[in-house]
N, C-alpha and C positions, 0 to 999 in steps of 0.2 A: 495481490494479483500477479501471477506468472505472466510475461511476453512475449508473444514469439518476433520473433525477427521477421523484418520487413519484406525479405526479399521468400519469405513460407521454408524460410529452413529453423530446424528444432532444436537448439542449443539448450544441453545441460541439464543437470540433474532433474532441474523443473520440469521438462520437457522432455524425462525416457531416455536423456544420456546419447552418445554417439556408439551404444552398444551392441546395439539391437538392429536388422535390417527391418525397414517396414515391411509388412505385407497388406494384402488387401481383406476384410473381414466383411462378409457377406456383402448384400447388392447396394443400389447407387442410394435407396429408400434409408435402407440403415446404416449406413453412411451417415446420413444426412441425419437423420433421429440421433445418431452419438454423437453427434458435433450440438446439435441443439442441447444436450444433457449435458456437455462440457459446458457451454455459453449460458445454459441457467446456473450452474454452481457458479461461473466466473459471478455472473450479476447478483446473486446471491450476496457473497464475499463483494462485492464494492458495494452493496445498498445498507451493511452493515456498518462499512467505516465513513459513510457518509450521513447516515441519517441521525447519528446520535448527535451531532453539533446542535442540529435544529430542534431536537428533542429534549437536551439535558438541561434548561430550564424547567421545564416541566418535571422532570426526574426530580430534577432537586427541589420545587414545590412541595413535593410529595413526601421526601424521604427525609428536607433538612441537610444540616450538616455543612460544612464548609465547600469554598468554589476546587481545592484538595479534590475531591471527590468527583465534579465534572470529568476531572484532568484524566482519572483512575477509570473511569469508565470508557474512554476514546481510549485511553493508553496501553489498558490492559488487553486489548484485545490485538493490538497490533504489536505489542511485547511477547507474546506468546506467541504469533503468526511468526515472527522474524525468528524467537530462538527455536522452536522446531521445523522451520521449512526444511533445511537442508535435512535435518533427519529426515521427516516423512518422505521425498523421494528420496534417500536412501532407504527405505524400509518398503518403496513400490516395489525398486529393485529386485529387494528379496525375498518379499511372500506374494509379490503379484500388484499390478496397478491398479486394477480392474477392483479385489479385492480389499486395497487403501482405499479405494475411491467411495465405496461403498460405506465401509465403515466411519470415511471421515462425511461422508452425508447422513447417514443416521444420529451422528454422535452431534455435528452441527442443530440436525433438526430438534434434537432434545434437549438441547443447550439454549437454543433460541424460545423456544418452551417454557425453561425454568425459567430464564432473562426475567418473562412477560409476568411470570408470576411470582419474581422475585418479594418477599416482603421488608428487604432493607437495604442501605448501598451496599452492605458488606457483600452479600448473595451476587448482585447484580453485577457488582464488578469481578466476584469469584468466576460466576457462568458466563461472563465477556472474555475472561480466559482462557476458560475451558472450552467455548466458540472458537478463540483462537487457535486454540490446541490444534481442533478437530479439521479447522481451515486450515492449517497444515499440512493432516493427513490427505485430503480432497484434492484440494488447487494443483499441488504440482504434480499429479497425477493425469490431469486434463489434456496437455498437448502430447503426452508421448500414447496416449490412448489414442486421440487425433490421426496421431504420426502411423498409429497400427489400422485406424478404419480406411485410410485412403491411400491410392497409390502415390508415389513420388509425383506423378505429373500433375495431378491434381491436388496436392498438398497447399500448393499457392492460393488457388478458389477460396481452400477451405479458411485459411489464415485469414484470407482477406476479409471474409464475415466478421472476425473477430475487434477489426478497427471501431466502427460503425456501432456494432451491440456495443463496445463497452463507452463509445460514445454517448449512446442512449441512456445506461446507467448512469452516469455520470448527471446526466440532466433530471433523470429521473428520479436520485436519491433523497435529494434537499427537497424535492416538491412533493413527493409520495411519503417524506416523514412529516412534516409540515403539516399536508392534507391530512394522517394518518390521526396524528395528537389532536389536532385540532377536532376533528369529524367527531372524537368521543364515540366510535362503535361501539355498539352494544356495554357504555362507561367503561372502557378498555384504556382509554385516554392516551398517555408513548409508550403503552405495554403492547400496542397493535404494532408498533414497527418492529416488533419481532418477533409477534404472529405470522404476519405475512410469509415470515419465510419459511412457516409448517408446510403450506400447502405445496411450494416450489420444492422443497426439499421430498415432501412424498410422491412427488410426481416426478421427479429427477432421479430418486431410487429405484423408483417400480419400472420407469423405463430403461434405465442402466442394467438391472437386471435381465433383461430383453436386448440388451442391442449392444454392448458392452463387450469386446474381447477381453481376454485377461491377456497379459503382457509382463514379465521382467529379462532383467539384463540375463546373458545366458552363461557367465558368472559370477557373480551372486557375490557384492562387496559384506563385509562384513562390517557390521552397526560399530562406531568408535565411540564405545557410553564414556569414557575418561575425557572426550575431546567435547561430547554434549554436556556432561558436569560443566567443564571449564569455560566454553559456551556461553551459557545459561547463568552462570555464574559470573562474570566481567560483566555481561551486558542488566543483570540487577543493579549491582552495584552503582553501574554509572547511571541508569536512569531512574532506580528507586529513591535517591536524592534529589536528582532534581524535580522529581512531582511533590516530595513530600516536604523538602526544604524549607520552603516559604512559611509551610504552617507550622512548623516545628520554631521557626524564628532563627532559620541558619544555624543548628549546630555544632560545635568542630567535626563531631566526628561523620556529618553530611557531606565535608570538605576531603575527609581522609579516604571517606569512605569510595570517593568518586576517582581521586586521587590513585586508592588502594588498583581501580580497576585497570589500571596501564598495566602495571606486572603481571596481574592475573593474563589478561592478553598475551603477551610476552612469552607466559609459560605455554597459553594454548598454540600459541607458532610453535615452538619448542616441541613441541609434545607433537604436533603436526608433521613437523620433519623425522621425528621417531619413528611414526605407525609409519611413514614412508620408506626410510630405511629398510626397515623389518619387511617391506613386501605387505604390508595392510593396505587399507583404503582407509586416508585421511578422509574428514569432514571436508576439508579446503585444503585444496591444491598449494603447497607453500612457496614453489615458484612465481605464484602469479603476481606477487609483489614486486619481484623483480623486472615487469615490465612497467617504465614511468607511464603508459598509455591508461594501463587497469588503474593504477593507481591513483592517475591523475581523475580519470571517472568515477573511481570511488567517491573521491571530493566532492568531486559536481554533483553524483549522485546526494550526497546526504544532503549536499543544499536544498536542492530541487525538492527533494522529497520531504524533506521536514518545513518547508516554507509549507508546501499544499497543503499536506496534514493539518501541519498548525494554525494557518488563516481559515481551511475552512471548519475549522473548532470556533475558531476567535470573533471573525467577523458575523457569523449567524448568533451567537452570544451575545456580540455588541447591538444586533439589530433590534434582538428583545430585551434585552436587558436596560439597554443606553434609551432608543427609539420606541420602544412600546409595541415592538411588532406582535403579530400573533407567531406562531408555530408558522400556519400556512403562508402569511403576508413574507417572513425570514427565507421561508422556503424559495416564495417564488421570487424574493429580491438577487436570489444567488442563479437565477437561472443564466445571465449574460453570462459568468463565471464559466457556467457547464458549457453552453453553446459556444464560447470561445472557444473552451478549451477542447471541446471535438471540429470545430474550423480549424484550427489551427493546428492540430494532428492530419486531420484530412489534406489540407494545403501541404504541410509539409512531408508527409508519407509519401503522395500523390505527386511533388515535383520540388520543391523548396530541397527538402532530405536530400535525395536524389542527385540532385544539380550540387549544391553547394556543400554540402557535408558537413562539416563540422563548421563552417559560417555559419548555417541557418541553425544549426543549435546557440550560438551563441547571442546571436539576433532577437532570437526566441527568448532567450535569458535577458538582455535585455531591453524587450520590448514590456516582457512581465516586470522586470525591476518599476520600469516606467510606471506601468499601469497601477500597483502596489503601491506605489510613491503617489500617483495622482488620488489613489484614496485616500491619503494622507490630508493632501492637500483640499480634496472637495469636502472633509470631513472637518477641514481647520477654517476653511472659506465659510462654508453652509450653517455650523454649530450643529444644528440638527436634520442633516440632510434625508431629503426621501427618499425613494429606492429607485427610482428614474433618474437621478443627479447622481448615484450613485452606480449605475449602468453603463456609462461608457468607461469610467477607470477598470470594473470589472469584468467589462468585453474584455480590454485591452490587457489586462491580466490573462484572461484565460486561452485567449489566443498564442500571446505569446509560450506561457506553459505547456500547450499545445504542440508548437513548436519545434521544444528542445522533444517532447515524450516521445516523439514519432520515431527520430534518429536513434536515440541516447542509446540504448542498450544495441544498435549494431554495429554504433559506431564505436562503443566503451569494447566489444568484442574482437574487434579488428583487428584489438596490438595483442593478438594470446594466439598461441597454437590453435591444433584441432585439438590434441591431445588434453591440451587445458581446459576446451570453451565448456566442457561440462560444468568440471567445479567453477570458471569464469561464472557463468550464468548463474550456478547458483546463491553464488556469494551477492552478486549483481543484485537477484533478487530479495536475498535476505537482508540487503542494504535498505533496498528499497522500505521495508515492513521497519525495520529498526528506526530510520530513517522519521518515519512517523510518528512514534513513540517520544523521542527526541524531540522532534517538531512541539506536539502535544504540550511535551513537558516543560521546554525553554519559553516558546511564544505563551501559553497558558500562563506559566510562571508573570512573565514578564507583566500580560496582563491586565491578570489579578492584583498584581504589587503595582501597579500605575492606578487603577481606578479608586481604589480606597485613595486615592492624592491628588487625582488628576479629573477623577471622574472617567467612565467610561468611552468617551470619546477623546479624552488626552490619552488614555490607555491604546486607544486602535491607534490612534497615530502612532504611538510610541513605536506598536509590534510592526506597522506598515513600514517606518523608517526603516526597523533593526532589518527587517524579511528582503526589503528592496536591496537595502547597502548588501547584504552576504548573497543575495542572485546574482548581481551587481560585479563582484567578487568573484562568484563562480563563473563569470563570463570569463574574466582573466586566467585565471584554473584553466579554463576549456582547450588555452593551448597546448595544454599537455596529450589532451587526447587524439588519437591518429586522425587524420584530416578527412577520411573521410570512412565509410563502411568497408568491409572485404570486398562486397560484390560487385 
């Protein structure tokens, strides 16, 4: 999922670049209908990467095969989100956003299609990537479309909707997959939770069509395919080992091969400062490293974002798996988690962000440590605790995670030029997606090698301890980043 910045200004490739001047695209109605067509693909793309946690019990009921396979199904889909984002807005760019936009909804809605009708993991994790793919082409397409339906004065309005919906998703993922599997439609069983997104997706085309300007930069970067190989190829490496690791029995060349992927990196900076030279348009800006501010947010980013991913993989698994929850019961256990975690983005967007800057992000990091740690704890206390004894540590998680999301990306923006904040933001974001996959991979990982020895509730302590200690950590990190937003 793309973010815009707090204060409704549109940073970065995700968001249309600083290329383009906005204009205004017909009246206040359609206005409003393209912003609601942006905010269904957004909730689209989060009801995807939240609902399979609650659901891949059931998946694996069905299809068999190792806990490996859970992993591959959350993973792949946000493995592919992260290695083509920054392509696809460069690719709005050049043939048109309007036009991306389109095609990455079509391409979504047939992929969530086959998902449903998947008949083995292999398929289902195939079209969770190729989902991914296509939520590449869409999503970052969304705010520079935005950026072209509304004037500058009222660009802040339109941002501000954006809080609030993706709040609502967020609560609504875990309990609309939950309800979904469980309800058994028409014996659809968790092949409904990506049904659902036929009808949003052809209803978000057919009005895109209609209300939709086209928009690209008015000159036209060229696509760097040697820097998307290289890419795409580091970021395998490092995470195709560690999902696959554990079932393989660790070996060497899992170690080499994760090992292998620093140089691979190395070459892609290398190759980034080339196409710069030359007068191209790198993937990522290669200066941006040289600010300790980007770089120290990169950090915090990857914690942040591979802790969420990966608890809420881990923890709705441990609900059914450990506890005997249903689908729906896992679902609605995680709801304090969501409503924290949109409390605590509202509080601190709203005045916490604002006033204190880079405190209240840190605050936020750890108050979630905390809250992370006390599931540890009421799970070590309880042995088998219910989902109401288990409600206030994951209030207290999600508030705080809340938080840090509200500031992080304007405050991670703050130490970078204007020249830079495009490729800033998009690396930003593709951190974010990659971020996830990671998460997936290490907390899954971990796990799964805890329960086979510990059982499943020594297992969630386990990943609650590792998740809290590196939030924990990330607070410290956080002094790196500028004290507070640009504005």
């Amino acid at each position: 999922m793309t973010t815009p910045t707090t204060d409704g200004a549109v940073r970065g490739p995700a968001a249309g670049g600083r290329d383009t001047a906005p204009h205004t695209a017909g009246g206040g109605r359609t206005r409003w209908l393209g912003l609601a067509v942006v905010l269904a693909v957004e909730v689209m793309d989060l009801l995807d990467a939240t609902v399979v946690g609650v659901a891949s019990p059931s998946i694996q009921a069905d299809f068999g095969g190792s806990s490996t396979r859970i992993q591959w199904i959350a993973a792949s889909y946000t493995l592919a989100f992260a290695v083509l984002m920054i392509t696809g807005a460069r690719l709005g760019d050049i043939v048109g956003r309007r036009r991306m936009f389109l095609a990455g909804v079509a391409g979504f809605g047939v992929c969530s299609l086959l998902c449903a009708c998947s008949g083995s993991a292999g398929m289902l994790i195939g079209m969770r990537a190729a989902q991914g793919a296509f939520a590449a082409m869409m999503v970052p397409q969304g705010l520079g479309l935005v950026r072209e339906l509304f004037p500058p004065e009222a660009l802040g309005g339109a941002f501000g909707v954006f809080g609030p919906v993706m709040g609502l998703g967020a609560v609504a993922g875990p309990v609309l997959g939950g309800y979904l599997t469980d309800a058994d439609v028409l014996g659809t069983g968790w092949r409904a939770v990506f049904l659902i997104n036929l009808p949003i997706a052809l209803a978000a085309f057919a009005l895109a069509l209609r209300v939709l300007p086209e928009s690209r930069a008015p000159h036209s970067p060229r696509l760097d395919l040697p820097g998307v190989a290289l890419m795409s190829t580091a970021v395998l490496m490092l995470v195709y080992p560690l999902v696959q690791g554990r079932d393989l029995g660790w070996p060497l060349w899992s170690y080499l091969l994760m090992a292998g992927s620093l140089p691979v990196f190395a070459v892609l900076a290398r190759h980034q400062g080339w196409v710069l030279r030359r007068g191209g348009s790198p993937l990522v800006e290669p200066g941006l490293f040289r600010h300790r501010g980007f770089t120290g947010s990169l950090a915090v980013g990857l914690v942040l974002f591979a802790a969420m991913t990966g608890l809420m993989l881990v923890v709705p698994l441990y609900l059914q798996y450990g506890l005997d929850f249903s689908a729906k019961g896992a679902g609605l256990a995680m709801v304090p988690w969501a409503l924290g975690t949109a409390a605590g983005a509202t509080l601190s967007g709203a005045w916490l962000g604002r006033r204190y800057g880079r405190a209240a992000l840190q605050g936020g990091l750890l108050l979630a440590a905390a809250g992370i740690a006390s599931v540890a704890l009421t799970v070590e206390a309880a042995g088998t605790p219910g989902g109401w004894q288990l409600a206030p540590a994951l209030l207290a998680a999600g508030i705080g995670l809340g938080m840090v999301m509200a500031p992080f990306f304007d405050i991670a923006l703050a130490g970078v030029s204007d020249e830079e904040a495009g490729s800033a933001s998009g690396v930003l974001n593709a951190v974010q997606q990659l971020s996830g996959s990671v998460g997936v991979a290490v907390l899954g990982t971990v796990f799964f090698s805890r329960a086979g020895q510990h059982g499943t509730g020594g297992a969630l302590e386990t990943v609650a301890l590792v998740a809290a200690a590196a939030l924990a950590a990330a607070a410290a990190v956080a002094f790196l980043m500028p004290r507070r937003a640009a504005h």
